[in-house]
Backbone atoms as SQL, in Angstrom:
CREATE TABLE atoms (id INTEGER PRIMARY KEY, chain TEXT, resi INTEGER, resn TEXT, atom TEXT, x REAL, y REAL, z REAL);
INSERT INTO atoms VALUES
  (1, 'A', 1, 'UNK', 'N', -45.507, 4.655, 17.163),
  (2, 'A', 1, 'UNK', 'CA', -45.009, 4.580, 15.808),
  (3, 'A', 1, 'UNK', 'C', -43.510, 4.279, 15.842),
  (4, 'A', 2, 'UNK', 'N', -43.206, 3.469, 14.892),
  (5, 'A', 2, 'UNK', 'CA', -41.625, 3.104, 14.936),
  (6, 'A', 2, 'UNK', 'C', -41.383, 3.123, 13.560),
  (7, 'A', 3, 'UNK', 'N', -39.819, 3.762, 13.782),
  (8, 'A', 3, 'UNK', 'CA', -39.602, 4.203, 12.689),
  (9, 'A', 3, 'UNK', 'C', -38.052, 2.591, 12.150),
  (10, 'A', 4, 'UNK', 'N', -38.282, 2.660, 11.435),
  (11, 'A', 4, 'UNK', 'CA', -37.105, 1.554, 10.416),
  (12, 'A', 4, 'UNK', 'C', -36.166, 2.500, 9.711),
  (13, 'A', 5, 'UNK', 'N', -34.666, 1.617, 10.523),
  (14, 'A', 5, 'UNK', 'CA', -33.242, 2.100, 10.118),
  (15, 'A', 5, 'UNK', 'C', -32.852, 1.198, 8.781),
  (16, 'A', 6, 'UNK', 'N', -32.525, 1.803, 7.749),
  (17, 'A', 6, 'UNK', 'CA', -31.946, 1.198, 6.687),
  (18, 'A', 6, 'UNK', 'C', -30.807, 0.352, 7.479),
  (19, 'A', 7, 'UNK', 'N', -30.390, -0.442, 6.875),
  (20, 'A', 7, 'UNK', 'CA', -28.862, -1.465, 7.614),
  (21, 'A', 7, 'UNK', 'C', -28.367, -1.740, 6.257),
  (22, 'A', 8, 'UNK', 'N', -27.174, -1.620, 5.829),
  (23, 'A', 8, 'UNK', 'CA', -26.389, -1.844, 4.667),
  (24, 'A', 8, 'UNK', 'C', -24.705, -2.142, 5.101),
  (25, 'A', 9, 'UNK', 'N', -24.970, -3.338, 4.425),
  (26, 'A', 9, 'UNK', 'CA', -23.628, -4.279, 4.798),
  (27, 'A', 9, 'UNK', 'C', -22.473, -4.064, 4.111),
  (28, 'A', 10, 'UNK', 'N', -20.977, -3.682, 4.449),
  (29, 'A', 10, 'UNK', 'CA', -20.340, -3.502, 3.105),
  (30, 'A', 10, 'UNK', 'C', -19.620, -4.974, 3.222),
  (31, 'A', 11, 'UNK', 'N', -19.153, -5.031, 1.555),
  (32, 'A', 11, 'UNK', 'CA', -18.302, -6.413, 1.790),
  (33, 'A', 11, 'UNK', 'C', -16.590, -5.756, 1.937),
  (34, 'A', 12, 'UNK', 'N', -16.179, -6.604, 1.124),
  (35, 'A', 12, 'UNK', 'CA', -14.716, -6.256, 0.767),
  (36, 'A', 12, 'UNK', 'C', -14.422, -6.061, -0.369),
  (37, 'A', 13, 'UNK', 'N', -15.359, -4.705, -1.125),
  (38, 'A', 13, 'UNK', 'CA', -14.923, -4.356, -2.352),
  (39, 'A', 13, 'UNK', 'C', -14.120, -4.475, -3.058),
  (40, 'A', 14, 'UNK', 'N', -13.259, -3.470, -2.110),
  (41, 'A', 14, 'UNK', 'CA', -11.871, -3.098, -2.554),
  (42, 'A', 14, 'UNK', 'C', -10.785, -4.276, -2.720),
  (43, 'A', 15, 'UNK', 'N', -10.806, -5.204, -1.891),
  (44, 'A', 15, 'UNK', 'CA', -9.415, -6.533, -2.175),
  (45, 'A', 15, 'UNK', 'C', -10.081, -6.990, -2.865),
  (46, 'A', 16, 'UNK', 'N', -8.673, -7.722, -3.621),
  (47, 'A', 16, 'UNK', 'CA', -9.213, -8.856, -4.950),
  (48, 'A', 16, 'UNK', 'C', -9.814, -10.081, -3.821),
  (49, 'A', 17, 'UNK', 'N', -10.791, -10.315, -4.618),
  (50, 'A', 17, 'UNK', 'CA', -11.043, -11.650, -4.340),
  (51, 'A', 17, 'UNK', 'C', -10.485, -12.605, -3.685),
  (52, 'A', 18, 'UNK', 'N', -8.468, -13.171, -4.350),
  (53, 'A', 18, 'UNK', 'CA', -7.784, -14.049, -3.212),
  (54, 'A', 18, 'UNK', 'C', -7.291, -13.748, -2.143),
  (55, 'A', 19, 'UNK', 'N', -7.273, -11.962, -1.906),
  (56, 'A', 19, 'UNK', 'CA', -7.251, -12.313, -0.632),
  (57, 'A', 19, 'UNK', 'C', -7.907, -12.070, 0.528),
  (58, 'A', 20, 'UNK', 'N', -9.260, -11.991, 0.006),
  (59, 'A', 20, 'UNK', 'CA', -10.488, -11.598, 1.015),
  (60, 'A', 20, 'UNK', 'C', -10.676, -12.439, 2.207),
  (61, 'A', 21, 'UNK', 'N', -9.711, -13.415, 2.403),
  (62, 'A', 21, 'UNK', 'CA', -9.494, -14.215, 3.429),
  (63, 'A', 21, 'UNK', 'C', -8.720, -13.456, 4.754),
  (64, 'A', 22, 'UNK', 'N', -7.791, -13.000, 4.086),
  (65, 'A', 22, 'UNK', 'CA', -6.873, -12.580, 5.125),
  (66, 'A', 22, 'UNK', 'C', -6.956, -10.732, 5.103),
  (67, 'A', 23, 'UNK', 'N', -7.658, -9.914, 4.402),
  (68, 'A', 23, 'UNK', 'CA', -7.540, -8.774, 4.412),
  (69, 'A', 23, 'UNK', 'C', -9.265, -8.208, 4.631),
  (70, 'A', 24, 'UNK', 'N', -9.505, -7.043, 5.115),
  (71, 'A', 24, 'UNK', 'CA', -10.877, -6.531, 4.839),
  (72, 'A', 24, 'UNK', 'C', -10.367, -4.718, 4.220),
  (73, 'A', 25, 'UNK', 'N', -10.967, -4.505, 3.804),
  (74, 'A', 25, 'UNK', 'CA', -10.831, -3.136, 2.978),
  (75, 'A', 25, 'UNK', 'C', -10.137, -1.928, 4.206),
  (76, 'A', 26, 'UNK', 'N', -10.488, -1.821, 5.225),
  (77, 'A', 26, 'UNK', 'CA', -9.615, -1.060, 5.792),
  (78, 'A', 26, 'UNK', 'C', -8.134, -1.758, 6.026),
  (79, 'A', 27, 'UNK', 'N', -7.701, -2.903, 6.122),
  (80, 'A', 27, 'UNK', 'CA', -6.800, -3.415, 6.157),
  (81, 'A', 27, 'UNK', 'C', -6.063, -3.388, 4.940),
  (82, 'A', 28, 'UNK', 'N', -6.755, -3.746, 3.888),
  (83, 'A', 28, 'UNK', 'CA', -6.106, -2.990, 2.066),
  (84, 'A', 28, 'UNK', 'C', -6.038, -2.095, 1.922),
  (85, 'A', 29, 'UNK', 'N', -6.354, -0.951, 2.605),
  (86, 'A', 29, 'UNK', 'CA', -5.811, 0.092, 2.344),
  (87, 'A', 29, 'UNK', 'C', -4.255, 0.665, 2.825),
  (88, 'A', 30, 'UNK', 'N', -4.305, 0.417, 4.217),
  (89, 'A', 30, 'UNK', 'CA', -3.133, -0.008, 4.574),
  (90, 'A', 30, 'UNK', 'C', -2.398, -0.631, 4.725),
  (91, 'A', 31, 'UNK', 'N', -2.185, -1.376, 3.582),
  (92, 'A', 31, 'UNK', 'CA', -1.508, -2.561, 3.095),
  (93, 'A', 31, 'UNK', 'C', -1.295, -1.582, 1.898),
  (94, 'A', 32, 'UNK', 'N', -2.073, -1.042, 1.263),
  (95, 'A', 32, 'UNK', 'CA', -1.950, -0.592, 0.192),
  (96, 'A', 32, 'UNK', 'C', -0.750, 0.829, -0.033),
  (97, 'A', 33, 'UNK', 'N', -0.611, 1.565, 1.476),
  (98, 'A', 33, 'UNK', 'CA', -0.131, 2.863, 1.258),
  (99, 'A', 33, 'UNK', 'C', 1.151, 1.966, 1.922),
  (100, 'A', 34, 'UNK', 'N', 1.271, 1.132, 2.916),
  (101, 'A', 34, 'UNK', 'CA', 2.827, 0.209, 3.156),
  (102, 'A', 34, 'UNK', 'C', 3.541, 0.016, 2.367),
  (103, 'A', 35, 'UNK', 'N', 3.053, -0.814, 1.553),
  (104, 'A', 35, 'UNK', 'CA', 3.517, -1.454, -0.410),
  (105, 'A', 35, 'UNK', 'C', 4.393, -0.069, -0.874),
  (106, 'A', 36, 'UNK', 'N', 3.027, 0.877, -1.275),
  (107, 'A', 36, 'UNK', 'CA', 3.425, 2.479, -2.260),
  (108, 'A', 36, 'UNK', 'C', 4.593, 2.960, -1.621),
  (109, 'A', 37, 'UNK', 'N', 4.808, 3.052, -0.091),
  (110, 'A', 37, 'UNK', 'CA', 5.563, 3.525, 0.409),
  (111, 'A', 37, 'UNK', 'C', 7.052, 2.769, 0.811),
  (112, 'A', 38, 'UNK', 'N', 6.663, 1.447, 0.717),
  (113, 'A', 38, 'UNK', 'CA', 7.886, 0.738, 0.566),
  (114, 'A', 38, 'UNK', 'C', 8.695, 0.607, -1.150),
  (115, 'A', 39, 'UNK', 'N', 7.962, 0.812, -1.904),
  (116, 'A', 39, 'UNK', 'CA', 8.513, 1.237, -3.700),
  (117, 'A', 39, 'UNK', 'C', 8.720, 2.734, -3.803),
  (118, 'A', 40, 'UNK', 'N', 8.361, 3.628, -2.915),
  (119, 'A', 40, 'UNK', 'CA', 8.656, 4.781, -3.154),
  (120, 'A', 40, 'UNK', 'C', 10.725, 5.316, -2.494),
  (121, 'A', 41, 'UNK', 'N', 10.461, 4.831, -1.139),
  (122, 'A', 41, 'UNK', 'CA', 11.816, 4.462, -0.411),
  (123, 'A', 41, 'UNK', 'C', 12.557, 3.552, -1.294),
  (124, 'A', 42, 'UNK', 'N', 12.716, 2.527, -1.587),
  (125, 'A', 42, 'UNK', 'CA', 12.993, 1.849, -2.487),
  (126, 'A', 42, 'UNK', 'C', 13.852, 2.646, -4.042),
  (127, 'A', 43, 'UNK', 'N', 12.925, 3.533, -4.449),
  (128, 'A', 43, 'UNK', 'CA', 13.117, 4.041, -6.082),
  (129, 'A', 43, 'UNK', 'C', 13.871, 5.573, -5.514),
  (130, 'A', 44, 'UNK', 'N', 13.754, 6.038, -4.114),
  (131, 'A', 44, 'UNK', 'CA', 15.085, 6.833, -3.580),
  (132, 'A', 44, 'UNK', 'C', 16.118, 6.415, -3.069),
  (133, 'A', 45, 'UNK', 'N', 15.739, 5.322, -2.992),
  (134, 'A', 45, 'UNK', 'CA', 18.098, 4.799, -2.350),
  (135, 'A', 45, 'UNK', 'C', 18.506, 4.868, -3.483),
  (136, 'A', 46, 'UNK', 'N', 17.611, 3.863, -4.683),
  (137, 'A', 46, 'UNK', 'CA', 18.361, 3.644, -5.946),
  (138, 'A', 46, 'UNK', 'C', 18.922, 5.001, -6.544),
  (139, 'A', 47, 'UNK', 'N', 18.135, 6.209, -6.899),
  (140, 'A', 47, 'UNK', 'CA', 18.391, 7.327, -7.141),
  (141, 'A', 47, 'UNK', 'C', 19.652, 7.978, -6.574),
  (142, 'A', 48, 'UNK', 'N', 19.516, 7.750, -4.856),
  (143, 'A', 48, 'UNK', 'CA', 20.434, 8.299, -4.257),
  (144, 'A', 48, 'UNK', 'C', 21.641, 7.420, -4.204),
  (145, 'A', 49, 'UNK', 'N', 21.963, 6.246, -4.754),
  (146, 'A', 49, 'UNK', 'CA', 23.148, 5.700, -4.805),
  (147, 'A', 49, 'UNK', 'C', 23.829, 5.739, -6.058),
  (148, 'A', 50, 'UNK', 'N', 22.918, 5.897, -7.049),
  (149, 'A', 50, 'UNK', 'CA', 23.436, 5.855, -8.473),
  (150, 'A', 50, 'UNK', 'C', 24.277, 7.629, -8.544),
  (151, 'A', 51, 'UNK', 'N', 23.644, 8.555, -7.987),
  (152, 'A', 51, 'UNK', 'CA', 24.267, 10.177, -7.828),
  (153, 'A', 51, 'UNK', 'C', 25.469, 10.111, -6.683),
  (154, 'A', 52, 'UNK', 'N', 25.200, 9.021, -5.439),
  (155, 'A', 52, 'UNK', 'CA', 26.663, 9.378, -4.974),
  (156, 'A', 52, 'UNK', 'C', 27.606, 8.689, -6.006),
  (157, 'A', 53, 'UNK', 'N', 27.838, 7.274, -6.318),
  (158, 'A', 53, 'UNK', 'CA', 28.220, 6.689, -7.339),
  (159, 'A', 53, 'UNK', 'C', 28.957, 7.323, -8.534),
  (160, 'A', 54, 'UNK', 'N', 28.165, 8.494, -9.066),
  (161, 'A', 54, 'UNK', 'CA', 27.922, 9.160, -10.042),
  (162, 'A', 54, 'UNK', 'C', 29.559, 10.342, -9.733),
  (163, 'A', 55, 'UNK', 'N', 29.352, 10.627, -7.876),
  (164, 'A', 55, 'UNK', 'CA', 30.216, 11.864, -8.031),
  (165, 'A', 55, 'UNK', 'C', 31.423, 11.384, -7.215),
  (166, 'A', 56, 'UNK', 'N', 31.192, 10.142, -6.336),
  (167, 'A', 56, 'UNK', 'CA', 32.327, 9.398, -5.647),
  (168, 'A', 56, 'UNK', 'C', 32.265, 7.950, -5.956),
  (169, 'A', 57, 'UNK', 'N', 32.929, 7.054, -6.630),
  (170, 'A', 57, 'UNK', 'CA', 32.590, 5.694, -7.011),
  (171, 'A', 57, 'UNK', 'C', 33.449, 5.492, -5.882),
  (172, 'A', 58, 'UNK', 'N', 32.665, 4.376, -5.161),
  (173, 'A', 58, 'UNK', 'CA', 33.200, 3.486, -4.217),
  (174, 'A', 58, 'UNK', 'C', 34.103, 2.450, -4.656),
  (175, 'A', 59, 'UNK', 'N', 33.975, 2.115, -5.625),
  (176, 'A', 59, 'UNK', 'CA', 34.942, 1.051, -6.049),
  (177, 'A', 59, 'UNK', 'C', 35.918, 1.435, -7.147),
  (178, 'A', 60, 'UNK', 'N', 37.143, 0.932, -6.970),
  (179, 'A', 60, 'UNK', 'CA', 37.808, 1.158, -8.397),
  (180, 'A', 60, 'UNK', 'C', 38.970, 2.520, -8.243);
């Protein structure tokens, strides 16, 4: 008697469509937390330059 394994294919849900060429869903994801984490660093320099700014202006 033999028994039959289900097989289920995933695609690439998760990326849009254009760029299912160059990405597969584990690769969008980390692409995805790179991005978040490069706008997150990003939205703390700004923060942290506008408060030194704020208490020592470099210029002027």
């Amino acid at each position: 008697m033999s028994q039959q394994t289900a097989v289920y294919e995933v695609g690439n849900d998760q990326v849009p469509e254009v760029y299912r060429d160059f990405f597969d869903n584990s690769d969008w994801t980390l692409h995805k937390f790179t991005v978040a984490g490069s706008w997150s660093f990003l939205i703390v320099a700004v923060v942290a330059h506008i408060l030194v700014w704020l208490w020592r202006p470099w210029i002027g």
